[in-house]
C-alpha positions in Angstrom: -24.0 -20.4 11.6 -22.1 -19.4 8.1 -22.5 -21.6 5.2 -20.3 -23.4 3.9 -19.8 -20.7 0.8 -19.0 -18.4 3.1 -15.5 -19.3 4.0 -14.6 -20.0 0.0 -15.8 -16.5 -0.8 -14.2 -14.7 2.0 -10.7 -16.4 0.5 -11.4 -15.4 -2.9 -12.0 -11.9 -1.7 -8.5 -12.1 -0.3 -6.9 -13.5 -2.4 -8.4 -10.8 -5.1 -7.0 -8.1 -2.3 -3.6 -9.5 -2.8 -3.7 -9.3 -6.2 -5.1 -5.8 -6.2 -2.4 -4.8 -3.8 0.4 -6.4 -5.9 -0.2 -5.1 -9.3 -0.6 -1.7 -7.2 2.9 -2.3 -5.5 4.5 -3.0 -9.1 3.1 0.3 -10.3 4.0 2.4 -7.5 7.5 1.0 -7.8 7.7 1.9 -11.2 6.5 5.0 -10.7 9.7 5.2 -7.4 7.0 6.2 -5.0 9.2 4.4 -2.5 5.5 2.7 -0.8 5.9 -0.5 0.3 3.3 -3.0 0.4 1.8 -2.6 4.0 1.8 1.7 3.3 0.0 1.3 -0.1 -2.3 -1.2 1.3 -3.3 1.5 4.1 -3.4 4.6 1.2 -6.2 2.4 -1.0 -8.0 1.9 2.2 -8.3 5.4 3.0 -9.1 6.4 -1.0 -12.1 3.6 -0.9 -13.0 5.6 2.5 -13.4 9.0 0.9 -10.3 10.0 1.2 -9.1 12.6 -1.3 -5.9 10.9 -3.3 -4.3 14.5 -4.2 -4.6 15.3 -0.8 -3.1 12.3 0.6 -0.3 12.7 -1.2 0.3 16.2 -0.1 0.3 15.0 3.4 2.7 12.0 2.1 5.2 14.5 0.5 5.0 16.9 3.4 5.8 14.2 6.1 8.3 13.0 3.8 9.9 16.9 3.9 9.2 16.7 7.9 10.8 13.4 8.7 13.2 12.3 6.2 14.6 8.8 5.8 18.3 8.9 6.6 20.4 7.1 3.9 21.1 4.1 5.8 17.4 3.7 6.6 17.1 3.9 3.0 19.2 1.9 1.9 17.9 -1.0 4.1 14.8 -0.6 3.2 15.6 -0.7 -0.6 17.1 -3.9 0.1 14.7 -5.0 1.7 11.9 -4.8 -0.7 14.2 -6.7 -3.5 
């Protein structure tokens, strides 16, 4: 059975995630890399797996080129994440 520390710590971990991911959001939306929380969530996971960041945004801007957003897709999301 897990002690009773265990649930506590498990929250602050997520709660530090959140955090992480926030002040990571606020950048990347400075920065207009159009990411929205859930995408740059996915991008740090795959960086703290190995994944090479220069290379993952190649492969960002190319399926960007492949399957662009139309402009009322665009402007929905936009709303959306004000």
């Amino acid at each position: 059975m897990a002690s009773p520390q265990a649930a506590p710590t498990q929250d602050v971990k997520r709660k530090a995630a959140r955090e992480v991911i926030d002040i990571l959001h606020e950048i990347a939306t400075l920065l207009n890399t159009h990411l929205d929380r859930q995408q740059l969530s996915y991008c740090v996971s795959l960086i703290e797996n190995g994944a090479n960041p220069e290379a993952l945004a190649d492969v960002i801007r190319h399926l960007r080129e492949e399957y662009p957003v139309s402009s009322a897709d665009g402007d929905a999301e936009e709303g959306a994440a004000r």
